[in-house]
N, C-alpha and C positions, 0 to 999 in steps of 0.2 A: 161811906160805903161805895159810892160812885166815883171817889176816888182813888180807891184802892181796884176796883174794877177794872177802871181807864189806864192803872198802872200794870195790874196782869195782862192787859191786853197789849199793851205795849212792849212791855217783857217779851212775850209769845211772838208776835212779827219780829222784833229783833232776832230771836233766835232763829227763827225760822229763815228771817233774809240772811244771817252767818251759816248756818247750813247748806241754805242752795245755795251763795255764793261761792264756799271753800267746795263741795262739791263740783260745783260746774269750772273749778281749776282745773281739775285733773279731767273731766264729762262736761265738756262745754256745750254738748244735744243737750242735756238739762234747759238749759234754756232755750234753746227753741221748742223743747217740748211740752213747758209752761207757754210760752207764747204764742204755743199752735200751731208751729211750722215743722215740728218733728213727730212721730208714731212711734207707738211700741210695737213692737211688731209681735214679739212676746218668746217663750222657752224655744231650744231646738226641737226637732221632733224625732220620733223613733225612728233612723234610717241608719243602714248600715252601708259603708262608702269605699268603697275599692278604689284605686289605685295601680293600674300595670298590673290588674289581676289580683292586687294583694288589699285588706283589709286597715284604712285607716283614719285610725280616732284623732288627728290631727284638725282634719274637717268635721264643721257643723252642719245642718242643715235647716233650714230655717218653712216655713208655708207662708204663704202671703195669699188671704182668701179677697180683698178687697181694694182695690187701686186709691187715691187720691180722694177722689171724683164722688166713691162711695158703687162704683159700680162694680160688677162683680171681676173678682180675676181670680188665677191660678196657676200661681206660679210661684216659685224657690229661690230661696237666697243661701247659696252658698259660700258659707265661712270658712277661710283657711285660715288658723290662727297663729302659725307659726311665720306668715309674711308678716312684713314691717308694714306697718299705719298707711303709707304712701305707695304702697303698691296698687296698682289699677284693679291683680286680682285675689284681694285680700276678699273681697265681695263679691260675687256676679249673678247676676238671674238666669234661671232656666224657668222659662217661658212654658208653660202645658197649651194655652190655652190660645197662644198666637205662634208657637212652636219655632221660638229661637234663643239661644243664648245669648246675653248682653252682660255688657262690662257696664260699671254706673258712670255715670258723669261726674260724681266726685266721690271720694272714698277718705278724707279724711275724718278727724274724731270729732269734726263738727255737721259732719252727714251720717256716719255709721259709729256705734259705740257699742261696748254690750255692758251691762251693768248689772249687775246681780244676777246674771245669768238671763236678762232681758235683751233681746237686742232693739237698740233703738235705729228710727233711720228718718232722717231729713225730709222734706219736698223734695228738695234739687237731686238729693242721693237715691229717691224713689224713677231719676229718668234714667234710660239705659241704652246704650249704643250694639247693635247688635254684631259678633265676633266677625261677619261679613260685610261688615263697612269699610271701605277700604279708604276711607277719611280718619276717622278716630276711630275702627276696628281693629281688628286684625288681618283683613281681609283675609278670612279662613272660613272654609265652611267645615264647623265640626261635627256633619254627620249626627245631630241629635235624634234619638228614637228614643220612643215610649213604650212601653211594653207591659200591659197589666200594673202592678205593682212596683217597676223600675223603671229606671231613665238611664241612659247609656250617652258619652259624646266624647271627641279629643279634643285633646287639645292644643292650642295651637305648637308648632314648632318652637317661634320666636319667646313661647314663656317659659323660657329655663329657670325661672325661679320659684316653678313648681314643683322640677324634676322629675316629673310623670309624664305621659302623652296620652294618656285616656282614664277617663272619669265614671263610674257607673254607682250609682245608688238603690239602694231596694229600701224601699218606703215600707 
């Protein structure tokens, strides 16, 4: 009996180490997300996201109620899902509650992933450079306002690879 035990049980971690390893092929956050270093951040949420005035489902938008740290925040991560993986702004925060937009410090699929319609995101993919840095920003100031149940901002010149110049979402 306890040997048949010891052998289900060992069946079970193998399968399960084949799963999360062929998983974290393609989702390599998987593993930092077993090992503590990444968050779920979890589904998009109900906003609807304009464009040059026009309405588009292209963009996701993400809430983020609590930092790192455990302390409180509030603020956005928004998803462009038709840029490539290595785009700086395949991701970016919009900040409520210190009132700036930032680009992340890294954006690859081993800081930002989404999975099942989860989005996952790293430690290092949770720091963010604000669009007016004129180091690793854009040195742009995009004019972000909050207004009740919306946010409004542009965007910079220099990002043609989003083809838009101004951003606004209604939460």
């Amino acid at each position: 009996m306890l040997h048949k035990l010891l052998k289900i049980s060992i069946t079970l971690v193998l399968i399960i180490a084949v799963i999360v390893g062929l998983t974290s092929i393609n989702h390599p956050i998987i593993l930092k997300w077993i090992t503590g270093s990444a968050r779920v951040i979890g589904k998009p949420i109900n906003a609807t996201v304009y464009t040059n005035g026009q309405i588009n489902n292209n963009i996701k938008v993400f809430h983020v109620g609590k930092y790192w740290n455990g302390s409180e925040a509030d603020y956005y991560i928004i998803f462009i899902n038709y840029l490539p993986n290595n785009s700086k702004l395949k991701f970016f925060s919009v900040n409520r509650k210190d009132n700036y937009v930032g680009i992340p410090s890294a954006t690859n699929i081993r800081d930002y992933d989404l999975i099942g319609g989860q989005l996952f995101q790293s430690e290092v993919g949770s720091h963010f450079t604000p669009f007016q840095n004129d180091m690793k920003g854009y040195a742009f100031d995009p004019e972000l306002t909050f207004n009740g149940k919306q946010f409004k901002l542009n965007i910079p010149p220099s990002a043609k690879e989003l083809r838009y110049d101004s951003l606004r979402v209604e939460l």
